[in-house]
N, C-alpha and C positions, 0 to 999 in steps of 0.2 A: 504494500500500500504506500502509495505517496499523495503527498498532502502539501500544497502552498496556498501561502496568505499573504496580505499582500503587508499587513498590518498586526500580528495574532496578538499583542499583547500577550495575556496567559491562555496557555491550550491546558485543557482537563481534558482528560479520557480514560474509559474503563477499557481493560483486553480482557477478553475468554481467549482462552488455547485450548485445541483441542489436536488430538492426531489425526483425527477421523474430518472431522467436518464442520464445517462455518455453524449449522446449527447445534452442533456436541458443544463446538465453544462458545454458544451463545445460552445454552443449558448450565453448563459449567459454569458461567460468571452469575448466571441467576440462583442456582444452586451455592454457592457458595458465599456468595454475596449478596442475598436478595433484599435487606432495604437500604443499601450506601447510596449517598444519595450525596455528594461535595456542595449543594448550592444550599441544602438542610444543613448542615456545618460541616464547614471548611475545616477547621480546628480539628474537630474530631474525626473528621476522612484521615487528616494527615496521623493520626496517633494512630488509629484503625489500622492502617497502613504500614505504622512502623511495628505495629505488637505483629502484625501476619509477618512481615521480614524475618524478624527474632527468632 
């Protein structure tokens, strides 16, 4: 995937992976993820995000 802007300021985005297929990874990010929601807090996506890293 490629992606330009002419201006992006901040880009947010969620990824699924999958092996199998664009809807496995799109099952996948709902399943593991199903209320992250960054625009409902910002803050807390980013702590969300570092406790899944750890």
């Amino acid at each position: 995937m490629y992606l330009q802007f002419n201006n992006p300021g901040e880009v947010i985005t969620k990824v699924g992976i999958s092996a199998v297929s664009a809807e496995g990874a799109l099952k996948n990010l709902d399943a593991e993820v199903p209320d992250f929601d960054f625009k409902k807090d910002p803050e807390g996506s980013q702590s969300y995000l570092e406790r899944r890293i750890e």
